[in-house]
C-alpha positions, 0 to 999 in steps of 0.5 A, a space after each residue: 590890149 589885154 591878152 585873150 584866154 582860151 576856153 581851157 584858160 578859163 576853166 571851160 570843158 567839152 561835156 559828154 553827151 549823156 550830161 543832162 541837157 537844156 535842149 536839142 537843135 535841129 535844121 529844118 530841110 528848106 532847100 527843095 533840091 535836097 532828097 532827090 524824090 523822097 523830100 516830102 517823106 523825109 519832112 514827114 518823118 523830121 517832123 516826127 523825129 522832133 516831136 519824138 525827141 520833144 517827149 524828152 527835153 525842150 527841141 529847137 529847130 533852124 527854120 525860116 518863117 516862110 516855111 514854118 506853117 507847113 513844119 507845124 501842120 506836120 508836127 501837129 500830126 505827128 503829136 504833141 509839139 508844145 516842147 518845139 521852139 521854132 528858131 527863124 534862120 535858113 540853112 544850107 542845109 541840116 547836118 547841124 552836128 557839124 556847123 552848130 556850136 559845140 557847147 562847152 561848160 565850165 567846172 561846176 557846171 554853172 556858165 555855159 558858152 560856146 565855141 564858133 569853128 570854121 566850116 566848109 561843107 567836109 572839104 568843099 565838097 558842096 558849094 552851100 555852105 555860107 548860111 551854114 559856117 554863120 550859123 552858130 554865131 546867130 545861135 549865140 547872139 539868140 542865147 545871149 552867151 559867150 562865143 569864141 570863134 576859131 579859123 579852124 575848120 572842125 565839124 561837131 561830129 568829127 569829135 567824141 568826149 567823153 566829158 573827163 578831157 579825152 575826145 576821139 576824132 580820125 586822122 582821116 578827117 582832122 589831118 585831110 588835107 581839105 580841112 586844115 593843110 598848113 597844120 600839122 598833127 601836133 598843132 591840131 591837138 593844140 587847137 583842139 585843147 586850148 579850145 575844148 578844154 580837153 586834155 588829150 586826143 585819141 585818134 582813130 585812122 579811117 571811116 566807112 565806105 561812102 562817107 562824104 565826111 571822109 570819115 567822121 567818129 560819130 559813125 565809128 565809135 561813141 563813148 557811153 560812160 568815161 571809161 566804155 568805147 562802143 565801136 562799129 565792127 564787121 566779122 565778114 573779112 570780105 566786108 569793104 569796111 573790114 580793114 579800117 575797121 579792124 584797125 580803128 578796134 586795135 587802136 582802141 584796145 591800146 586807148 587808155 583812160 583818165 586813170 590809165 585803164 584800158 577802156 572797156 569795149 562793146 562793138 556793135 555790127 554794121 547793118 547789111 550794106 544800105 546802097 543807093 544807084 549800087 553806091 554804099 551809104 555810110 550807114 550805122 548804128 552809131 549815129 545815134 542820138 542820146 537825150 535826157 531820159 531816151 537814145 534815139 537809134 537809126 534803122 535801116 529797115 533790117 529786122 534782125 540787125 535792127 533788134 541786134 543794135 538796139 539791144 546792145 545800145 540798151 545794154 549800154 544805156 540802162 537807165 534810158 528809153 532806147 528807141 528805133 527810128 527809120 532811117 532808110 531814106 533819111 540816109 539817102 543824104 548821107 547822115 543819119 539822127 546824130 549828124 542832124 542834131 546838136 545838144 546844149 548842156 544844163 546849166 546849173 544854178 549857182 547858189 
């Protein structure tokens, strides 16, 4: 029996996210005890959302055929769902950035495969997990492509690339001792290379208030070209983010990259607190999500904080639409736009 190459092995590479993509996959919300009392305010504005990102590329939705009709008579309300492809498969649930396949391309950008990481519910916190953790492989098996499955346990949105060989991740989650505790900080890297085909791991410490991530990067800071850091940051010393938040911006100032330079660095604020039954909610700006031609923003029904985030974003992304989209129950959950999606890359022909 022959020996088994890695993704890295064969030439594979984690691409960034503003890299031309094929399509978006989402999760339809078919559980009825998800959203205590605002549900079928939340299924309203999914449907939205997918539309709105269908204006950009093609939109695959995770949803049993049971519940289809009523995903279509609410799409059809909200707009033009021709670029929605409806996908039959039940999940737990709908943060498909953390079950769904983390996509990977090879060099020249013409093959395209996916990677299959282990899954359980950000350290078993939720006993539905099952029709989750099998998700990416039904995902590979409806593409046809290549899959390469891994026990270790890695959520899509504990993970930033910035498409040259460097993610960022946070101890906080990667080195917690409900993911992966018989590894050490060292072999987590190792897996993470062989398997991304990246290079290095920059790692941030914690995450925000509130987080059932336990703190993952895709609220915490986002690359938005190979050499530019956006980071959330709070200037209120009495803040309860402050601290950590503090240290992940030193952490970063001392990232270097590729080339040896130091990053180039935008901080965007947090929104005033977002709390439910008086907890805080880990809500931010960050967790946005970039489309070919469009970032979508969460808002949180904050009208100076709101234009504030959005105009840095612009800033950030100049040859993109950058749109605001309401968040405020969709947060409720504890995610927001970029933990409910999962891009696949463009593959290009080869001549």
């Amino acid at each position: 029996m022959g020996t088994v190459l890695t993704p890295k092995q064969l030439g594979y590479r984690l691409p960034a996210e503003w890299e031309r993509q094929a399509a978006v996959w989402f999760a339809w919300p078919a559980r009825e005890d998800l959203w205590d009392g605002v549900l079928p305010q939340v299924r309203e504005q999914l449907a939205a959302l997918y539309v709105l990102a269908a204006r950009f590329q093609p939109v695959r939705v995770l949803c049993p055929r049971t519940v289809q009709a009523e995903l279509k008579a609410l799409m059809k309300q909200a707009g033009d769902a021709s670029a929605v492809s409806l996908y039959d498969y039940e999940t737990d649930d709908v943060w498909c950035r953390d079950y769904g396949p983390l996509f990977l391309l090879n060099n020249d950008g013409t093959d395209l495969c996916m990677t299959d990481w282990a899954y359980n519910a950000w350290g078993n916190k939720f006993p539905l997990q099952q029709k989750d953790n099998k998700a990416s492989a039904w995902i590979g098996e409806q593409l046809g492509i290549e899959r390469f499955a891994f026990d270790m346990i890695l959520e899509g949105g504990a993970i930033e690339s910035n498409g040259a060989g460097q993610i960022m991740t946070t101890e906080a989650v990667l080195l917690n001792p409900n993911r992966n505790p018989e590894m050490s900080k060292a072999e987590v890297e190792t897996h993470l290379s062989n398997g991304l085909g990246i290079d290095q791991v920059l790692w941030l410490n914690g995450g925000l208030v509130g987080d059932d991530t336990d703190g993952h990067i895709d609220n915490l800071a986002r690359f938005f070209n190979s050499d530019s850091i956006l980071i959330t940051a709070v200037s209120d010393s009495e803040d309860e983010n402050h601290a950590i938040l503090a240290e992940n911006m030193c952490r970063v100032q001392a990232f270097r990259t590729t080339g040896g330079q130091p990053y180039s660095i935008v901080s965007l604020p947090l929104p005033e607190p977002v709390k439910i039954n008086g907890e805080r909610l880990a809500a931010s700006y960050l967790n946005y999500l970039v489309l070919n031609g469009a970032v979508l923003v969460p808002t949180y029904g904050q009208a100076r904080q709101d234009a504030e985030a959005l105009t840095i974003i612009a800033e950030c992304y100049p040859e993109r639409e950058v749109i605001g989209f309401d968040c405020c129950s969709i947060v409720r959950e504890g995610g927001a736009i970029h933990c409910m999606s999962q891009h696949q890359p463009l593959v290009y022909p080869s001549y």
